[in-house]
Each structure stands twice: as structure tokens, then as C-alpha cells.
C-alpha positions as CSV (number, residue, x, y, z in Angstrom):
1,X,38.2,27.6,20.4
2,X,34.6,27.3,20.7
3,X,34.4,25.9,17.1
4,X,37.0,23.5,17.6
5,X,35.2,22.5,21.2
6,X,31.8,21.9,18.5
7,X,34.0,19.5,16.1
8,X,35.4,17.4,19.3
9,X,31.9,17.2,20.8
10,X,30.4,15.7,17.6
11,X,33.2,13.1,16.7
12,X,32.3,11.7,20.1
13,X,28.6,11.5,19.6
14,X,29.4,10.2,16.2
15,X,31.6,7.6,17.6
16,X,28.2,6.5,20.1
17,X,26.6,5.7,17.0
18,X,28.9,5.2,14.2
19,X,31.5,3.3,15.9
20,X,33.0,0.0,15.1
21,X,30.2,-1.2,12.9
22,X,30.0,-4.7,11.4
23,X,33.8,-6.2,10.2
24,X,33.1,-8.3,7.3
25,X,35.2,-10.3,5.0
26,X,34.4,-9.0,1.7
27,X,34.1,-11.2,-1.1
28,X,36.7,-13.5,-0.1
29,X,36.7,-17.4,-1.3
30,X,33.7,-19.0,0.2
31,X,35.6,-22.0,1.6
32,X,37.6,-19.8,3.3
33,X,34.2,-18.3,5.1
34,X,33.2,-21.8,6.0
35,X,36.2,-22.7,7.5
36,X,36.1,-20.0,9.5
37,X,32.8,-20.6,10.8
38,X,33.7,-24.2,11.5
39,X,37.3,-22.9,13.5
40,X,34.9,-20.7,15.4
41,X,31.5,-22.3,16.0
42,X,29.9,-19.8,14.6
43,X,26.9,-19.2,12.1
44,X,27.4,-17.1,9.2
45,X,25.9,-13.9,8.4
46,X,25.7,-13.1,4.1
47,X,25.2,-9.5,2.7
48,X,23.9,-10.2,-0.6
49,X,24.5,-7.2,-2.3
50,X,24.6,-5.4,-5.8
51,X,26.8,-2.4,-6.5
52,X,24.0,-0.3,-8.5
53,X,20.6,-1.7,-5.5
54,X,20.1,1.8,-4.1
55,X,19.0,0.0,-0.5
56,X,22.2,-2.3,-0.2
57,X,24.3,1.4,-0.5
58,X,21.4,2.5,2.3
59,X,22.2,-0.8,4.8
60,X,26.1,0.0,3.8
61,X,26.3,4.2,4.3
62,X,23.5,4.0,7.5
63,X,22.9,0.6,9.4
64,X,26.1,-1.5,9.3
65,X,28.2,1.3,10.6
66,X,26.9,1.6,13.9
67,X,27.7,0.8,16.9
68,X,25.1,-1.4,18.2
69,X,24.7,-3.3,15.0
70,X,28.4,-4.1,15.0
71,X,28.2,-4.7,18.6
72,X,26.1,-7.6,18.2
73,X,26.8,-8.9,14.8
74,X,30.8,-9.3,15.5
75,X,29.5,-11.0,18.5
76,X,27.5,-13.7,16.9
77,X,28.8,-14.0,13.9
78,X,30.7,-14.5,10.7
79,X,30.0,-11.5,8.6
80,X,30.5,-11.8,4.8
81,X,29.7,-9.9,2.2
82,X,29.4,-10.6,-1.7
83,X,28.5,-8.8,-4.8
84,X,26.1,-11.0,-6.4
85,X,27.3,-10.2,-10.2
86,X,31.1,-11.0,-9.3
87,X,33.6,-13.7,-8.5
88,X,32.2,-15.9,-5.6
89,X,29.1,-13.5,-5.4
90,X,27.6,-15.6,-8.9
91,X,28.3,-19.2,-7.8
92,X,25.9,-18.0,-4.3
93,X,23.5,-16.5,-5.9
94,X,22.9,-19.5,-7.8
95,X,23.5,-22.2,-4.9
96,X,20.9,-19.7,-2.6
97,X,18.5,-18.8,-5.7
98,X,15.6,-20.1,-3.9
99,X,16.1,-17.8,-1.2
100,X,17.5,-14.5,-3.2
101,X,14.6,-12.9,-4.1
102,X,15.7,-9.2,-4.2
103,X,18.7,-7.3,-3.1
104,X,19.3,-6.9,-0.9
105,X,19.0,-10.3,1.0
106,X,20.5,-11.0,4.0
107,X,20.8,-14.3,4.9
108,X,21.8,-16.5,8.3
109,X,23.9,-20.1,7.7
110,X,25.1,-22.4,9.2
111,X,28.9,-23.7,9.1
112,X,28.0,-25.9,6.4
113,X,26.4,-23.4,4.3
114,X,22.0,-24.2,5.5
115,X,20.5,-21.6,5.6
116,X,19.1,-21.0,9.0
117,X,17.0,-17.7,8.5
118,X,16.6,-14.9,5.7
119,X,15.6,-11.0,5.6
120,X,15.4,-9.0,2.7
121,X,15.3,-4.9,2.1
122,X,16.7,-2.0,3.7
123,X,16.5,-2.9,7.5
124,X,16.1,-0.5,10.5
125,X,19.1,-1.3,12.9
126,X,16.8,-2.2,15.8
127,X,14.8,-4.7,13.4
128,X,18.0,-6.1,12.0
129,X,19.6,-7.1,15.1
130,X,15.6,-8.7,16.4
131,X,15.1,-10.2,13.4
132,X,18.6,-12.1,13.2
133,X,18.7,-12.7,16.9
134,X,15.0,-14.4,16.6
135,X,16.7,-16.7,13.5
136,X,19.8,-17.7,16.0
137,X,17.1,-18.5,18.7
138,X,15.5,-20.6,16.7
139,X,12.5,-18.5,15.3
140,X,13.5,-18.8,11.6
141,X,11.2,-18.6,8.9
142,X,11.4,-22.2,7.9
143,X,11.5,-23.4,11.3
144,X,8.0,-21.3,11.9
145,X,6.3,-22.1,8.5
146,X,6.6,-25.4,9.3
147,X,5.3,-24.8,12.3
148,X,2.5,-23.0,11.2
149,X,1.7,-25.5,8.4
150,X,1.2,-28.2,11.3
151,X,-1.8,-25.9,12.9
152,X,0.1,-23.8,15.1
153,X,-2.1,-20.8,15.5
154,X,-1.1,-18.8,19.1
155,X,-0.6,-15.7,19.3
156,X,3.1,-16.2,19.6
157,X,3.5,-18.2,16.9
158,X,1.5,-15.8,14.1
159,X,3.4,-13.0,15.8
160,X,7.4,-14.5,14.9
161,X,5.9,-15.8,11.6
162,X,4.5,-12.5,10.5
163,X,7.3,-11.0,11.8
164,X,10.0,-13.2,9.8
165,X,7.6,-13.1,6.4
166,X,7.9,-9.3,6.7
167,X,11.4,-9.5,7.5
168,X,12.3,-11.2,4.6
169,X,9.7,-9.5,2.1
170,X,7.4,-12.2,1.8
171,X,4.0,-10.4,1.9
172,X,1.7,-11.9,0.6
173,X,0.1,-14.5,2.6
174,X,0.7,-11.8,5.6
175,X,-3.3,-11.1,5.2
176,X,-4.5,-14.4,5.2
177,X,-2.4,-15.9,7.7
178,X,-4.2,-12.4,10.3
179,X,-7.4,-13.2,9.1
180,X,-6.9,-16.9,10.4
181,X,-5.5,-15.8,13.2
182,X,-8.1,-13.4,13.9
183,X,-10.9,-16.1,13.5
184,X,-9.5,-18.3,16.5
185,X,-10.1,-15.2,18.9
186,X,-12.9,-13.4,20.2
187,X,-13.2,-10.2,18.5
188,X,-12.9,-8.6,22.2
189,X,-9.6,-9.6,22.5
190,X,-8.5,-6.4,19.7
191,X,-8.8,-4.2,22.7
192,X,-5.1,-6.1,23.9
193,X,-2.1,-3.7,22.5
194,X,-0.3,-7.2,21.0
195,X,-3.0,-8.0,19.5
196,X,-4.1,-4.7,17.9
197,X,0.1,-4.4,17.2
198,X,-0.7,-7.1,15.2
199,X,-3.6,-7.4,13.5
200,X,-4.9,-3.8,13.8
201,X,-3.4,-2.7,10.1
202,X,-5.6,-5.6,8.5
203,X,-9.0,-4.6,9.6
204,X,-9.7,-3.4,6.5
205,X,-13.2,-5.3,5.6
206,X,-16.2,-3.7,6.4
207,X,-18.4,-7.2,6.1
208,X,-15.9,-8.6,8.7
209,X,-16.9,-8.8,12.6
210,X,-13.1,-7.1,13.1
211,X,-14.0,-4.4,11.0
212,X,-17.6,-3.8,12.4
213,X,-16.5,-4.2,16.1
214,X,-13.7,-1.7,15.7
215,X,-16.4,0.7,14.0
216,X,-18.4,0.5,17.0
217,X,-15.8,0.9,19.6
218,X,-13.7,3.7,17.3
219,X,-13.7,5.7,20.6
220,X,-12.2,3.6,23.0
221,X,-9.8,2.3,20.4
222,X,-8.4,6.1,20.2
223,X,-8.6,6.5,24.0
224,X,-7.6,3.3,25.8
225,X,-5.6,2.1,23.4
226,X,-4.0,5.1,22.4
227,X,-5.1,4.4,18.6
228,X,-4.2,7.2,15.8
229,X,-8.1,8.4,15.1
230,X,-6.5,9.8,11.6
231,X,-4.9,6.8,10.6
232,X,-7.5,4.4,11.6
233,X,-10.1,6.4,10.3
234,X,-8.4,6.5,6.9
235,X,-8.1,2.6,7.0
236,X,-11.7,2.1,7.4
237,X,-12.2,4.4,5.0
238,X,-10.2,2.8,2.3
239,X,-12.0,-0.4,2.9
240,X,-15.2,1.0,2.8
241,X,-14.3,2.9,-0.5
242,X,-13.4,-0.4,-2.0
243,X,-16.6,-2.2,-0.9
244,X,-18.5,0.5,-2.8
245,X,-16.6,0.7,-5.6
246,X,-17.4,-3.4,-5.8
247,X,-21.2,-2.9,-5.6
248,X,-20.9,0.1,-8.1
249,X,-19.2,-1.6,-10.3
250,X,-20.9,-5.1,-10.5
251,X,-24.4,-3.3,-10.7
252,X,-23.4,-1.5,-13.1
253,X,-22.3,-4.5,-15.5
254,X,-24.8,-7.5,-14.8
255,X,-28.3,-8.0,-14.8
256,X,-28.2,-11.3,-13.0
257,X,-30.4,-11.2,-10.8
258,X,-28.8,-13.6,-7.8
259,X,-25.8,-11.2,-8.3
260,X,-28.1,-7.8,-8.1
261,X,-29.6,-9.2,-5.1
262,X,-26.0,-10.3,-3.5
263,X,-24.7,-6.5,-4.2
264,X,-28.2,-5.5,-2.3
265,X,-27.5,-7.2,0.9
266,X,-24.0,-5.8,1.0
267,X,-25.5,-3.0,0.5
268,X,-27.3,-3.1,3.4
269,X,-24.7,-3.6,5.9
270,X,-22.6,-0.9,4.1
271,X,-25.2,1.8,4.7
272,X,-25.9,0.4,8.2
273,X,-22.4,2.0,8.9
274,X,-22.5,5.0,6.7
275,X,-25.5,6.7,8.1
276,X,-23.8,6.7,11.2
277,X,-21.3,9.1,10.0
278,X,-18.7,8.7,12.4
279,X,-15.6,8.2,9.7
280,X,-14.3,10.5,7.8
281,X,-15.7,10.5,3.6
282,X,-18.2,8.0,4.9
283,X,-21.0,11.1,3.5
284,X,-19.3,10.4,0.2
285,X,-19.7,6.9,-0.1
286,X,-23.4,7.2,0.9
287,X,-24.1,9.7,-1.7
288,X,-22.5,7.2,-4.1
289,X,-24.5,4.4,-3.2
290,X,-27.6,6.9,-3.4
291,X,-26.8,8.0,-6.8
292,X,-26.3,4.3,-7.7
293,X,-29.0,2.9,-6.5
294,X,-31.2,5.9,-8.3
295,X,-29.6,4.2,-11.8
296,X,-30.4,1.2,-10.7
297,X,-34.4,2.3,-10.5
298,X,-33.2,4.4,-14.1
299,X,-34.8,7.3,-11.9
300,X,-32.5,10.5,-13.8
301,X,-34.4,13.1,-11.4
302,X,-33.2,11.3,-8.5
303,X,-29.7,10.8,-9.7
304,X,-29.7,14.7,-10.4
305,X,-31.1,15.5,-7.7
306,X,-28.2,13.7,-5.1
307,X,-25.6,14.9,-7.5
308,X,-26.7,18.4,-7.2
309,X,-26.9,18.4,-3.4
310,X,-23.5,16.5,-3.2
311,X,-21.7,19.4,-5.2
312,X,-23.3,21.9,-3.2
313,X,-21.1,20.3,-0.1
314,X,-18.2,19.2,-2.2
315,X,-19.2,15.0,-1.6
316,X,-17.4,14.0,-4.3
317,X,-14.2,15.6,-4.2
318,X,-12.2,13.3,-5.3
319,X,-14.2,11.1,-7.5
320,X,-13.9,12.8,-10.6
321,X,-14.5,9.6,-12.6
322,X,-17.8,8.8,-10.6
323,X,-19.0,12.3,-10.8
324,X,-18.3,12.6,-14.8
325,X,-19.9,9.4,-15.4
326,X,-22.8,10.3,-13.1
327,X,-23.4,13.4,-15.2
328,X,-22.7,11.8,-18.6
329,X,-25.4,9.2,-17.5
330,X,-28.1,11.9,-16.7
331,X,-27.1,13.9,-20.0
332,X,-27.4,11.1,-22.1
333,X,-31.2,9.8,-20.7
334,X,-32.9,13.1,-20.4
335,X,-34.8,15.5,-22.3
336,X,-35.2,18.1,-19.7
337,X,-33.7,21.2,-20.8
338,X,-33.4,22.8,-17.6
339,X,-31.4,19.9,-16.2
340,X,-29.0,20.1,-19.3
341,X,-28.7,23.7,-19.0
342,X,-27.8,23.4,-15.1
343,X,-25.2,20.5,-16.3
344,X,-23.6,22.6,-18.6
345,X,-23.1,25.6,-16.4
346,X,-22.0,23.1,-13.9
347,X,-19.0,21.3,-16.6
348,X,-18.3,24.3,-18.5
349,X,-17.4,26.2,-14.9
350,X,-15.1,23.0,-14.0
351,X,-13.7,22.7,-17.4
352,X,-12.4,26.7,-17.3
353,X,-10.8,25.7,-14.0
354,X,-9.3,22.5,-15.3
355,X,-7.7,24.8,-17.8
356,X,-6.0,26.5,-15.2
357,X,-3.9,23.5,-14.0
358,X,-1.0,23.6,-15.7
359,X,0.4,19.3,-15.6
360,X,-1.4,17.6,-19.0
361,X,-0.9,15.0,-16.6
362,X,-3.7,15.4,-14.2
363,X,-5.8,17.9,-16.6
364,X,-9.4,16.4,-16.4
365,X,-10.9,16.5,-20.0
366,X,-14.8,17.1,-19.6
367,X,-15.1,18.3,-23.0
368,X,-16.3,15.0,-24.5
369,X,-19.4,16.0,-22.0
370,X,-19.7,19.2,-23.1
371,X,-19.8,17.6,-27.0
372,X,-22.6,15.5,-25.3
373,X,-24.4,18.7,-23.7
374,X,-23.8,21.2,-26.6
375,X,-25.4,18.1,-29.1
376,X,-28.6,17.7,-26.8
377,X,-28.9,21.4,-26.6
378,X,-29.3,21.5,-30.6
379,X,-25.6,23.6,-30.5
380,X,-23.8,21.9,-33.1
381,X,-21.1,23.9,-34.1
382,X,-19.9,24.1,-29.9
383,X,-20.6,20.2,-30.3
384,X,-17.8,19.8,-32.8
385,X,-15.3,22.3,-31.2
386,X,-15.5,20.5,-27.9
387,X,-15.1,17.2,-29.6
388,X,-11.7,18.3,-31.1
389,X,-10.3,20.0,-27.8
390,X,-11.4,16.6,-26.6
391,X,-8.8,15.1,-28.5
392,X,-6.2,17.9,-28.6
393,X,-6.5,17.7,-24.3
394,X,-6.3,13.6,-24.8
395,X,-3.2,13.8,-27.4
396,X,-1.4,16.4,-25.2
397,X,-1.6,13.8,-22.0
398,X,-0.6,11.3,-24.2
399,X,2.6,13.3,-25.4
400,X,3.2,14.3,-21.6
401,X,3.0,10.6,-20.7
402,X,5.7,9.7,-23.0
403,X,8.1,12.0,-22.6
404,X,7.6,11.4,-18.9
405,X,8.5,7.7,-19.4
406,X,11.1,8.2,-22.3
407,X,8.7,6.3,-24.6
408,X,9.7,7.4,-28.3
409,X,7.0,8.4,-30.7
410,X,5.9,5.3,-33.5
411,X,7.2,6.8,-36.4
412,X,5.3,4.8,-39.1
């Protein structure tokens, strides 16, 4: 009794949800659809689908199914559905081409076949229903493009146009179109929740006054604003990461001396931030800049000195490339045998480790370094062994790679 009691309880609660969902016409004759929509006065609402596009089974199994989503789509609107490789399906794909950029798309026409708005991808119910409602009411993406392209620049405005660019998967002006936006206000105005709802995701720049501001005010940001500390803090990290790995990576290619001198000022502003140690891996990137800027003077003692302290408090977890290069710099430049002795304690230790793992995938291979070490140490014969694990490790990732991807071997 009970169980049966259980069974009747959730077919209701199953009904609240997954009730009468969307009714569409599926794949029928699209003449027939406009007709329909003419009869009716009524704008037209396309699932363009594909039977093997994993997300247009998700939108089918999950979001058109439910209640609310039917609710207001049999409401509004003429719901069709096509497969875009079959009968009628082929003759839209090609007529809406310009708009189709993926499946699925989900597009919003008029009775005479305009289209009036788009999406694209696996929708959320709740953004489905907001971002088709904001294309009946007028807040398509052409209409607001067009808007925008004429100087629009409210809030309002870059809000619906972000929204309908993300809606439809068009991403990649997102950035720039904030970062206009965000230069038309003053950078107090972050502290507003639509604003930081907004914007808050792009403040990624530490050489922008966004970035720098937010820095400064981290704490209120968490408090009055109810900001994740985590999540911002690993944004701001990221960026910062990426400005160093610019100045690290410039320096350590040209010579020019109007570029060496651009790098320094940058710089500057980045280690204004990272002494103040209030970000999580900001110690990292400081040592990083310390040990670069030590190259930079072709001081060795000073590089081995900030890469010894930064082992002995784990800095550069994490950076395996910057710390093997770092090493394989000093091993190469000096003739201190002390230092190479330290170096080679330090490699061989991680390289026994390393051996451990058991993925060829993410294996790191330090014995090329140890080839290096063992040859500056006068110990030939470990030289030579080194160098051919070296390329045993490095043709093991290789066949791990390909069997990974189903690439077959070259058989020449």
C-alpha cells in the first residue's frame, strides 16, 4: 500500500514538471507551418535539430517536456520542429544558413518566414522562455545590434545584447562590447549587483582600472556584494597568470630595447599588486617574475637562489615547464659544482616520483636535464642512459597519445 501511495505521489510531482510540454508539428510541409501562422497571427517557433547532436536529444528528453516551457510556448506560438538532414529540414537549413550556426538552433519567425530572433545550444528552461519572450518583445538580436551599432551604450541596452549574443552562441565580441561598456561608467559603479551581474566575469586585466579597483576593494566585493572570494580570486588570478606569462615570454625572446622597457613598466604595476599578497598564487607569480628578472641581469646565483627558496614552499606547483626550464637555464650557465650537485639531487628525487605516476600522459620527463647534469658533472655513461630513457619516456607519450586519439601508426 505504502509503495503504491510512493508511485501515485511521484506521477503527480512528475506531472508539476513534466506535464504537457511543447506540442510541435514535426517536420511537416513548411507551407503548411506558414499558413498556420498566418490563420492564427502567430510567430513561429523552429527547433533546428539533428538526430545524432547530443544537446538537441538534451532540449528534447529535459526542457521541452515541461510544464512551464509548454505553458508558454503553446501560448505564443507555432512550434515546429525539423531535422536538418531530411525532407523539409534541408531546404531550411539552406534558406536560414546565415543564421544556423550549430545545432541546435532555435529560431523565432515571423508568419512569412523573417526571422525575428535566434538562440542556439542546450537551453535552461527559465532562459529559454526569457530569451524567446525578450525576441517577441522586441529585444531581438538584430533589432539590438542595430541598436548598438548606432551608439546605444546604457546599461539596458549592453545588458539584452549580451544577453541575446550569449543566447544564440555568438561569443566573441561579448568581451569587447563589456569593456566598452565598462569605459562609459565610473569604475564605482561595479559595486551595483547589475552591473557586477554583468560585467563582473570580464575583469580579467590586471593593467585595467576594473581590474585594479576590484583588487583594492576584494573585501567589500565578498561582503556587500555577496561576491564568491574563491571564484573571484581565481579570476584575478588567471589574469594575472597570463600577464606574466606575457612579460616572461617576450623577455625572454627579444632584445629590443623599447620592448624590454615596455615589459619593465608592466612589470611594475604587476608587482605593485603581487607584494600585497592578498590573492591566492599571487606568491607564485612574484617568484616568477623574480627568477625572470634575475635572467634578465644573467645573474645564475640569484636565479638559484629564488628557485631554491620557492621549492622549499612549493611556489611553483604547478609550473612544471617554468621550473624545468629555470633549472635547465642555471645548469647550462654554471660551473659551480655544488649548485649542480644540489640540482641533481633536486631532479633526480622528482624524476623517481614522476616514475610513480602511472598515465604516459602526464609523466613529466626530466631526464633530458639529468643528461644535462650527469654531462656537466663529467658522468658520461649516466649522460647517455638518461638521454635514451629520455626518448623511451617521449616515444611512450607519443604511443599513449595515439592510441588515445585512434591515430594509426605511419607504417613506412
Amino acid at each position: 500500500m505504502k509503495r503504491l501511495l510512493v508511485i501515485c505521489v511521484l506521477m503527480i510531482l512528475g506531472k508539476g514538471v513534466f506535464g504537457q510540454g511543447i506540442v510541435f508539428m514535426d517536420n511537416e510541409p513548411w507551407n503548411k507551418v506558414l499558413q498556420k501562422a498566418k490563420e492564427q497571427n502567430r510567430l513561429i517557433f523552429m527547433d533546428c535539430y539533428t538526430v545524432w547532436c547530443g544537446p538537441c536529444k538534451g532540449l528534447a528528453q529535459d526542457i521541452f517536456p515541461q510544464k512551464q516551457v509548454g505553458d508558454f510556448f503553446n501560448s505564443h506560438f507555432i512550434n515546429v520542429k525539423y531535422d536538418m538532414e531530411k525532407g523539409d529540414g534541408k531546404m531550411l537549413r539552406e534558406k536560414y544558413k546565415e543564421y544556423i550556426i550549430g545545432f541546435p538552433t532555435l529560431l523565432l519567425l515571423d508568419s512569412n518566414g523573417n526571422v525575428v530572433h535566434q538562440m542556439a545550444g542546450y537551453q535552461q528552461a527559465e532562459d529559454l522562455i526569457a530569451g524567446m519572450k525578450a525576441g517577441m518583445e522586441g529585444k531581438s538580436l538584430s533589432v539590438l545590434q542595430k541598436k548598438y551599432e548606432e551608439g546605444a551604450r546604457d546599461f539596458e541596452t549592453i545588458r539584452d545584447y549580451v544577453a541575446a549574443l550569449n543566447g544564440a552562441f555568438k561569443k566573441e565580441n561579448i568581451s569587447t562590447i563589456i569593456s566598452e561598456f565598462m569605459a562609459t561608467i565610473p569604475v564605482e559603479k561595479l559595486k551595483d549587483k547589475d552591473v557586477w551581474a554583468l560585467v563582473g566575469k570580464y575583469v580579467t586585466d590586471p593593467y585595467t582600472e576594473a581590474y585594479q579597483y576590484v583588487f583594492k576593494e576584494i573585501e567589500r566585493f565578498q561582503y556587500r556584494l555577496n561576491v564568491n572570494r574563491y571564484d573571484l580570486e581565481r579570476q584575478m588570478a588567471d589574469g594575472m597568470a597570463r600577464a606574466v606569462k606575457e612579460i616572461i615570454t617576450v623577455t625572454t625572446k627579444t632584445t629590443n630595447p623599447d620592448t624590454l622597457k615596455m615589459m619593465e613598466e608592466k612589470e611594475g604595476v604587476l608587482r605593485g599588486m603581487l607584494k600585497q599578497n592578498t590573492v591566492k598564487r599571487f606568491p607564485t607569480y612574484l617568484c616568477k617574475l623574480e627568477i625572470n628578472a634575475c635572467r634578465l641581469k644573467e645573474d645564475v646565483n640569484g636565479m638559484y637562489r629564488w628557485i631554491m627558496f620557492a621549492d622549499d614552499l612549493n611556489l611553483l606547483n604547478y609550473e612544471n615547464d617554468f621550473r624545468e626550464s629555470t633549472y635547465s637555464y642555471i645548469t647550462e650557465r654554471t660551473r659551480d659544482k655544488k649548485v649542480l650537485n644540489t640540482i641533481l639531487d633536486v631532479i633526480e628525487q622528482q624524476q623517481e616520483e614522476e616514475e610513480q605516476v602511472k598515465s604516459e600522459l602526464v609523466k613529466q620527463n626530466y631526464y633530458n636535464l639529468l643528461a644535462l647534469l650527469y654531462t656537466k658533472l663529467g658522468q658520461k655513461d649516466k649522460a647517455m642512459d638518461a638521454r635514451k630513457k629520455y626518448e623511451q619516456l617521449e616515444e611512450k607519450k607519443e604511443v599513449a597519445v595515439r592510441k588515445l586519439f585512434g591515430i594509426e601508426e605511419d607504417k613506412k
